[in-house]
N, C-alpha and C positions, 0 to 999 in steps of 0.2 A: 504494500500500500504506500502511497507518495501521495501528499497533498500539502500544498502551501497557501499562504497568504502572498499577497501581493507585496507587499513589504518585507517580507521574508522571516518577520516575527517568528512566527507561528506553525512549525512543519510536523509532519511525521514523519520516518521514514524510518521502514524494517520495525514497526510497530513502536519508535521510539519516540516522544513527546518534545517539543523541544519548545519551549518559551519564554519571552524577553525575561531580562532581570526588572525596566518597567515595571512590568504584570504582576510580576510575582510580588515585588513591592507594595502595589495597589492591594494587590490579596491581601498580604498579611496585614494592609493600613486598614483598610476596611473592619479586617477580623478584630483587629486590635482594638481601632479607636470609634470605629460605627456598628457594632452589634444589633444598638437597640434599632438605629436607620435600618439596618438589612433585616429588623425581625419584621416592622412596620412594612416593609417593600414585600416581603414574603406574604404577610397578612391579609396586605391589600389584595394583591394578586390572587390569592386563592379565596380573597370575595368578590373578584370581579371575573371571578368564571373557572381562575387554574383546577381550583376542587372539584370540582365535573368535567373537567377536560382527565383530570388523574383517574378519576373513578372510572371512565370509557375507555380510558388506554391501557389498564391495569385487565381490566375484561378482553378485552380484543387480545392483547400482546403481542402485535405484531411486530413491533418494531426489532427491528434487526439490529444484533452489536455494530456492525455497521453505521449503522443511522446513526445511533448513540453515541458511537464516536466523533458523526460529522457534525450530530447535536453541541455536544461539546466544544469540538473544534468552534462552530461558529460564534458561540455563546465567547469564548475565551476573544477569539478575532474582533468580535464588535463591543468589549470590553476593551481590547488595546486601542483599537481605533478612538473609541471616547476616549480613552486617556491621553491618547496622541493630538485628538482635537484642543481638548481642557490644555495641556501644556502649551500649545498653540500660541490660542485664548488667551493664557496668560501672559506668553511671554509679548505679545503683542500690545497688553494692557499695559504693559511693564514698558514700553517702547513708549505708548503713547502719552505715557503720567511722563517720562522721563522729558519727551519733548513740550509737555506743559508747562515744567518747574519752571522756567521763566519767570512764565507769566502767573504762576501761582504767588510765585517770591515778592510780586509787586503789588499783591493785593492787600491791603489795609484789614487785619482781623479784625477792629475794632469798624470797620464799619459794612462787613460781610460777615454776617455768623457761618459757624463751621459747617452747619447745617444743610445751609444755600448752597456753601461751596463744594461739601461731598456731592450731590444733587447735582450740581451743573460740570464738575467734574464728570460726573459717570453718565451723562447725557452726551456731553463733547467726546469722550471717549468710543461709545456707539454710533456719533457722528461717524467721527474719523476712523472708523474700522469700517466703513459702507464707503465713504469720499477719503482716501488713503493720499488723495492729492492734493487735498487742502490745508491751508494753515491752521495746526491742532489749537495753534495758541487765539486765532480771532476765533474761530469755533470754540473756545471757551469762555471766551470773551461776549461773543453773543449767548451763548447759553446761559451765563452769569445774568447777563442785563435781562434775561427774559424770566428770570428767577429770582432775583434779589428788587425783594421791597423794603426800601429804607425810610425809616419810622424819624419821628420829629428829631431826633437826636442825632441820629446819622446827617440829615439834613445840614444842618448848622454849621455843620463842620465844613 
């Protein structure tokens, strides 16, 4: 048997398992620090149908070690995948806060609460990951003005 991923993660071959370090990190982060997340994921699921999908499959029993392996495989493949997207994701957020700090560094606390500014941060952020060619720093800039209401006090100043 030979089957891979496209990315080369993920193989078998001569019945042997072969998967990222990644993954296997995910696994154990999961197992470790989100238990009670993956009890809740499990629970939901087997109220949104999985418990009668298992009760009909366990009566038939058809599925082949086969299947069950390519079950798996896929399960494990579109785990890495998510995780490959999420590192992505981030490391792109991390690009775009980087090229913000500029214009964060020039903003007056005292007259933008942290509040507004988390808020129009993570709006210019979604901006500029759809328009990757625009300036992240005036897209925060408008995102700010379209979100900060400044109260008699800010005013005066």
């Amino acid at each position: 048997m030979q089957r891979s991923t496209r990315g080369g993660y993920i193989m078998i071959e001569d019945k042997n398992l072969t998967v990222s370090y990644e993954l296997l990190y995910l696994l154990q982060w999961l197992l470790e620090n989100e238990p009670e997340k993956l009890k809740k994921l499990i629970t939901g699921s087997l109220n949104s149908g999985l418990s009668e999908h298992i009760k009909n499959a366990s009566k038939e029993a058809e599925t082949s070690p086969e299947e069950m392996q390519y079950s798996i495989i896929d399960f494990l493949v579109f785990l890495e995948s998510l995780l490959h997207e999420s590192l992505h994701e981030e490391r792109l957020k991390k690009i775009v806060e980087k090229k913000m700090m500029p214009a964060l560094d020039n903003i007056d606390g005292q007259e933008c609460d942290q509040a507004t500014l988390d808020f129009s941060v993570e709006k210019a952020s979604s901006k500029f990951e759809k328009h990757p060619n625009e300036n992240p720093q005036e897209i925060l800039f408008k995102e700010l003005l379209k979100c900060w209401k400044p109260t008699k006090n800010t005013a005066s100043h």
